[in-house]
N, C-alpha and C positions, 0 to 999 in steps of 0.2 A: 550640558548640551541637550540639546531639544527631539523628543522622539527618534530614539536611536541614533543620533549623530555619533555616538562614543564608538558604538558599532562599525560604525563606517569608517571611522580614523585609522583601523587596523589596515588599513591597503597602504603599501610601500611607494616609493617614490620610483619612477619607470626611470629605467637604465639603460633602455635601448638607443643606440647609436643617433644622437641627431632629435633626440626628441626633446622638448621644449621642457624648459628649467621648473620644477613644480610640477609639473604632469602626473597627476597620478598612476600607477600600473593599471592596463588595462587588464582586467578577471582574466583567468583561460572563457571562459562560458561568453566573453564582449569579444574577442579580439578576429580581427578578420583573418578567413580561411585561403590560403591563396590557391587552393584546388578551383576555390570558383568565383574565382575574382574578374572571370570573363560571363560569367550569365547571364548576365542583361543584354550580348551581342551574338547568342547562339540560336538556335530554330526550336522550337518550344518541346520539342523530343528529347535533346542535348541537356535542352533545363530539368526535365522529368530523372533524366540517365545521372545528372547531377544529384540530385536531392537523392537519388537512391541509393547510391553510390558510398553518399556520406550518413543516411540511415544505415546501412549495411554492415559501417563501424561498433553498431550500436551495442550488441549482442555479444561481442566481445568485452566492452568497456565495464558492460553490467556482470559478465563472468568472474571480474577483475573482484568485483565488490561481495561476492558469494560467503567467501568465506567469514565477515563478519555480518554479513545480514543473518548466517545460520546461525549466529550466537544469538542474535536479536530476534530469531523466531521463537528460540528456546525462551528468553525471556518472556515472550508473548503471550508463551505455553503456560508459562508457572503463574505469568498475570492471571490470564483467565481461569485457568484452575483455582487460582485464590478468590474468584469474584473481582478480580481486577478488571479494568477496562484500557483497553488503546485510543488514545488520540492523536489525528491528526492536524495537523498544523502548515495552513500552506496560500502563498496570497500567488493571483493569476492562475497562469496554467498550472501552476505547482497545487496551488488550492482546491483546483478543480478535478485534477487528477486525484486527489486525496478524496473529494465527494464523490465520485463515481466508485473506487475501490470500495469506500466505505457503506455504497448504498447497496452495491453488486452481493456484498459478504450475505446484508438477510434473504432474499431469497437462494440463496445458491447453496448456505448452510445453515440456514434457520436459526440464525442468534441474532437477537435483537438487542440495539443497544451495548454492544461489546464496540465496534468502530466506532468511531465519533469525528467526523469532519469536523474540524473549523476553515471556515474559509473565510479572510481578509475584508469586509464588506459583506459578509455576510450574503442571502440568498439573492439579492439584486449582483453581484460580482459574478455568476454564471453564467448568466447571459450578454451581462454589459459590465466593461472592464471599468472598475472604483481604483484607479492606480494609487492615487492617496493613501489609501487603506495600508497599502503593503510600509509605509513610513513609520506608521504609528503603533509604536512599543507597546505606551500604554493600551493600545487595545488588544494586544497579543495578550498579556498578562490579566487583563481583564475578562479576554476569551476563555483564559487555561483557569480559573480561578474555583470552578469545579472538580480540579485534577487532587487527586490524592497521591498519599504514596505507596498504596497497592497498586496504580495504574502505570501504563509505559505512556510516555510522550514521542511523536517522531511532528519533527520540524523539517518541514521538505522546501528547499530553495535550492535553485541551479548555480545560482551564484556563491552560494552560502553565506548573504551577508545581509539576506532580508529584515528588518529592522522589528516588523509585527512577529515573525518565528523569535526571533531573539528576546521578544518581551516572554512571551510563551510558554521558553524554555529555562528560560531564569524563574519566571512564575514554578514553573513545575519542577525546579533544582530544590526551591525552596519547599515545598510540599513532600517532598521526600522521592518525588519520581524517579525512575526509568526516562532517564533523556537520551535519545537518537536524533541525527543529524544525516538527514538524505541529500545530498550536492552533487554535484558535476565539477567543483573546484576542491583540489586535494589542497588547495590554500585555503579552505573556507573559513572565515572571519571568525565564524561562531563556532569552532568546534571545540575551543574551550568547554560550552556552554552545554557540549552531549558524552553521555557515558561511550557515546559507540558511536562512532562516523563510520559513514557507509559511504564510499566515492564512488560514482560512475563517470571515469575521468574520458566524457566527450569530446572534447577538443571545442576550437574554434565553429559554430555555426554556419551553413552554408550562406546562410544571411547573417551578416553579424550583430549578435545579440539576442537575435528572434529564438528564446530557445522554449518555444513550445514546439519545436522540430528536434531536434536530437537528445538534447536535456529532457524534455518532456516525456519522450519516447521509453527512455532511459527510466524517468521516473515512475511510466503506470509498470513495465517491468519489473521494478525492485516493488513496488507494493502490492501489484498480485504477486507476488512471488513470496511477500513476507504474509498475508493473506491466506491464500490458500494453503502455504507449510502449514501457517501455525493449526491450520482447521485439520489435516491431514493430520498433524501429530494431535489433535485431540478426539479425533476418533469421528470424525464427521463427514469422512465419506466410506465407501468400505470398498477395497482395491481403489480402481479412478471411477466411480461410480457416486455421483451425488445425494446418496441416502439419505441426507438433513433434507432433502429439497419439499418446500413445501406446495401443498395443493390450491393454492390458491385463487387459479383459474384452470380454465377448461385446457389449456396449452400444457400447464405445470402438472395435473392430472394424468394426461395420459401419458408425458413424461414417467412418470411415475412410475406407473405402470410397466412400463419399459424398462426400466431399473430395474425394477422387479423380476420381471421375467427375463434379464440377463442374468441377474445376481446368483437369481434363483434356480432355475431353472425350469419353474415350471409355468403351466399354459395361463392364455391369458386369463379365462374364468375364474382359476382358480386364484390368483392373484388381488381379481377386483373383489373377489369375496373373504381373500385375508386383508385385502387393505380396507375395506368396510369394517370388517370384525374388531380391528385396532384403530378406528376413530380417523382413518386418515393418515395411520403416523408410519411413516414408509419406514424407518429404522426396526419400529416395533415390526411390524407384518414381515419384513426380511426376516429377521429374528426367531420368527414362531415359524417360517416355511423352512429357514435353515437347520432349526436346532428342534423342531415337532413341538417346543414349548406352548401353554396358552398364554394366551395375552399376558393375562396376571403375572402368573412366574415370570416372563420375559420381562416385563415391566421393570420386574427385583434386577433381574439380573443388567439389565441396562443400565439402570442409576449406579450396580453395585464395579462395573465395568468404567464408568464414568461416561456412559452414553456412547462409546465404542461397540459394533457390532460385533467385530471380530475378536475381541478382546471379550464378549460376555458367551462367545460359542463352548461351550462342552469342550475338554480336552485340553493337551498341554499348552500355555501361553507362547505365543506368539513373539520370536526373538525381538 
């Protein structure tokens, strides 16, 4: 069979009353919603109240999925502590959400090169939809072919039965990977294909099908959420305070600064002239204003901490 067709064959035959002989089952993430099966004949406020209404589900469906995404954070954690890397894996909105997470992670906690977007069509697909792309197995497998088996894989489809994810995740079984499967169908096609499925069970679409609306929503959820866990459990912010955050520009700068003089508590002069002293590096300068340390020692103690501030402070470890 030709670019993932084998993939696709796993959908059942529909059972439902009255439907036509051979009909494929339509996905949960396809099938019409009948909440708003009138909104094409309501006053454009009713349509807004609609769309909200079934966004509003959202937050629950994603809570459903927690507890195995917090195993997949763990994972994330002992990847990147080994020099492991995460990849994402994802064709349309699903792809796209995966490049935003994964561009957001370097400035917000200063690791470059840990995320890794793939998207379906590659950088023309973010602005302009390549639907082809999402068919073709072998370019999924041809995408992952970088992947090791120090690194985790997450393949993100609402339907779970995208054909470029499934090359992907086969690619990255074979390399020795961490495979995750991010869906909106607790029937997903391909969950064979993941160590850990992660369900954020949406239901039917307010539009049927269209799921860069509730699937979508669902999906930048679970990957800021797998994101920022795993950068929190590796010591990269200190309380909710973006301490990785880098200086980049004038904006990210006085950010900084402000960190600082939360974290720390002290004024601003003094601040700008321990973040000078330490090259810029906001972990270090918190570091020597919290614990009196100079640059240098702090230095030690950061690398010997695993670049955790709170973990390289004086005193007993932190449960």
């Amino acid at each position: 069979m030709a670019r993932g067709d084998a993939f696709l064959s796993a959908e059942i035959q529909d059972e439902r009353p009255g439907a036509p002989v051979g009909l494929r089952a339509v996905l949960r993430t396809e099938q019409r919603n009948p909440r708003t099966a009138d909104i094409d004949t309501v006053p454009t406020e009713e349509v807004l109240r609609l769309l909200n209404a079934e966004d509003a589900t959202v937050p629950g469906a994603v809570a459903s999925a927690l507890p195995v995404l917090a195993i997949v954070v763990d994972r994330v954690v002992d990847c990147v502590r080994a020099g492991g890397r995460v990849h994402y894996f994802g064709a349309g909105t699903s792809g796209r959400m995966a490049v935003l997470d994964a561009a957001e992670a370097v400035p917000t906690f200063g690791l470059e090169g840990v995320f890794i977007a793939h998207h379906a069509g590659g950088g023309q697909a973010l602005g302009t939809a390549v639907e082809d792309a999402e068919d073709n197995t072998s370019l999924g497998a041809q995408n992952a072919s970088s992947v090791t088996a120090g690194d985790v894989v997450v393949g993100i489809t609402a339907s779970g039965r995208t054909p470029y994810v499934a090359g992907a995740l086969s690619a990255a079984r074979l390399a020795g990977a961490v495979t995750v499967l991010i869906s909106s169908n607790p029937d997903a096609p391909l969950a064979g294909l993941a160590d850990y499925l992660v369900v954020a069970d949406t239901g039917p679409e307010a539009i049927a099908g269209s799921t860069r609306l509730k699937a979508g929503t669902a999906q930048k959820f679970l990957l800021n959420g797998l994101s920022t866990a795993a950068m929190v459990r590796l010591g990269r912010t200190y309380s909710n305070l973006m301490v990785s955050l880098s200086g980049a520009n004038a904006k990210l700068r006085d950010r900084q600064l402000r960190i600082l003089a939360e974290a720390s508590g002290a004024d601003e002069a003094t601040c700008r002239s321990q973040l000078a002293r330490c090259g810029g590096d906001l972990r270090l300068a918190l570091l020597c204003l919290l614990s009196g340390l100079e640059p240098d020692a702090a230095a030690e103690a950061l690398i010997d901490a695993g670049g955790s501030v709170r973990a390289a402070l004086p005193g007993p470890p932190i449960p």
